[in-house]
Every structure is written in C-alpha cells, then in structure tokens.
C-alpha positions in Angstrom: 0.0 0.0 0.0 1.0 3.3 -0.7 1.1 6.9 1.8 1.1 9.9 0.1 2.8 12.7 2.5 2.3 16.3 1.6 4.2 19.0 3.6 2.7 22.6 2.3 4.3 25.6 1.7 5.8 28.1 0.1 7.7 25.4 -1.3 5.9 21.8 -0.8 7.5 18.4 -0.1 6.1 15.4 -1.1 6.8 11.8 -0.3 5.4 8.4 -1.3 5.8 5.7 1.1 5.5 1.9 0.1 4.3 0.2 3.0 5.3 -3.3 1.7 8.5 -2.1 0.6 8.9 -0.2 3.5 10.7 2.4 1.1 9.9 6.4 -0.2 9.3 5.3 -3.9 9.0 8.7 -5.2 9.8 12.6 -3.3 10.5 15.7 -4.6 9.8 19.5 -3.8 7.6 22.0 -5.7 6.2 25.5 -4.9 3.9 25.3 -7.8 0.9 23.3 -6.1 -0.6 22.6 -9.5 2.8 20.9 -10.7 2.5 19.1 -6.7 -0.7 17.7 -8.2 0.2 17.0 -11.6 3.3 15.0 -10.7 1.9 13.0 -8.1 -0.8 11.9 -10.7 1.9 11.5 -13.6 3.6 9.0 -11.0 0.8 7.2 -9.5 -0.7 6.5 -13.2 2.8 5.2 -14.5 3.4 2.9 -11.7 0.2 2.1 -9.3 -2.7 3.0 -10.5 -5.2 2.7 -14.0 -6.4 5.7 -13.8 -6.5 9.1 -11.4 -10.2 7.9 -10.4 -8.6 4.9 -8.3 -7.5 7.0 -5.6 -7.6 4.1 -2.5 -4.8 5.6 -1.2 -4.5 7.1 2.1 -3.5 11.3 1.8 -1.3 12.6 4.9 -1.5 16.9 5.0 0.8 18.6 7.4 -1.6 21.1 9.2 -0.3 24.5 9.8 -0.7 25.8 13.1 0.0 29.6 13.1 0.3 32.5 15.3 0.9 36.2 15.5 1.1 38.4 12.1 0.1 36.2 9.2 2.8 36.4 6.8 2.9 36.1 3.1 4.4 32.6 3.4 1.8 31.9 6.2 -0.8 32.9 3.3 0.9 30.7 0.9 0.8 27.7 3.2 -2.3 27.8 3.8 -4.4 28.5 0.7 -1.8 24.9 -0.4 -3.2 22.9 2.2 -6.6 24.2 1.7 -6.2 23.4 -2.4 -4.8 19.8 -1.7 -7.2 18.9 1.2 -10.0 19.8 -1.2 -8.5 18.2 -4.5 -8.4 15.5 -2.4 -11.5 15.2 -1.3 -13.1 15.7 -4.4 -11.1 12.9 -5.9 -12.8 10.5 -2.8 -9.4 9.9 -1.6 -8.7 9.3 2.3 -7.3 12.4 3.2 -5.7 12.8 6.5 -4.4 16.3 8.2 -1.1 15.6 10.3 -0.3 18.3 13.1 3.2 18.8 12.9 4.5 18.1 16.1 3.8 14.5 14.9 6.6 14.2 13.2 9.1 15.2 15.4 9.5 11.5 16.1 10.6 10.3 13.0 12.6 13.4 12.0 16.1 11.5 12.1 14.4 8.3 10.5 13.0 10.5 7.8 15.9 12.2 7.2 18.1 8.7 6.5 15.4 8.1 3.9 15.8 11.5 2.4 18.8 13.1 3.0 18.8 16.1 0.2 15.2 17.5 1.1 14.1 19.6 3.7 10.4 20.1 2.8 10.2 16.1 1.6 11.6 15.3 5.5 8.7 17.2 6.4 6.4 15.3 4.6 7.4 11.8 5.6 
C-alpha cells in the first residue's frame, strides 16, 4: 500500500511511502501546487494505478498551526493545504491532516530516507 505525505508551503515536499516495501518510492519539492498535483498523478498513473479515479490511497496533509502576524508565506501555506485537502476530497481519496509536532519523532528516521530534502523530510 501506498502513503502519500504532503508538507505545504511556500515550497511543498512530497513523499510516497510503500508500506510493503517499507521504502519512499518517489519525493521531490515543488512551490507550484498545480505541478504538486500533476506530478503525483503522472507517477501514481505510471506505476500504481489505472487511472487518477482509483485513488484508494491514504492522503497525509501537514496542518499548519499559526500564530501572531500572518505572513505572506503563512498565506501561501495555507491556501496549499486548503487546495490539496480539497482536491483530495473531491477525488474521494482518504485524506488525513497531520499536526506537525507528529513528526518530530521520526525526523532523524526520515531524514536517513531522504537526505537532500528539507520540505520532503517534512512530509514523511
């Protein structure tokens, strides 16, 4: 089974997990969130999946907790993680929101997996 992870933000991280492999098949980061989308699809249709309609895969979205002045990149952030828990939604995927103290656990696992990305770290 796959995970898709989603960190958003001025610039997003992604990361797939393979839960049989037990391996990130596929990261990368983006600030465009319509490329985020599109290259998530592109993957999942050339590897996983028959169409974009077979979305039985479970969607993880950082939440942002914010406080003080909201800032242009708070702005940013949040319209993103609005847009993909949405897009997700409508696609009738299972779309999770992840506060982000959660993953303060696995930081130093995640970052073994994926040593060159910040934002994809995030994600995972």
């Amino acid at each position: 089974m796959l995970i898709i992870a989603i960190d958003p933000g001025v610039t997003t991280g992604v990361a797939i997990w393979d839960t049989t492999a037990k391996a990130v098949v596929f990261s990368f980061e983006e600030t465009s969130a319509i490329v985020v989308i599109r290259r998530i699809e592109d993957f999942l249709t050339h590897k996983y999946l028959t169409s974009v309609d077979d979305y039985d895969i479970p969607i993880v979205i950082e939440d942002f907790i914010g406080a003080g002045m909201r800032t242009r990149e708070a702005t940013d952030t949040l319209m993103k993680l609005g847009f993909f828990w949405y897009y997700y939604l409508y696609r009738n995927a299972r779309v999770v929101k992840r506060v982000p103290q959660a993953r303060n656990a696995y930081k130093s696992q995640a970052r073994a997996l994926l040593p060159d990305g910040h934002h994809t770290v995030d994600a995972l």
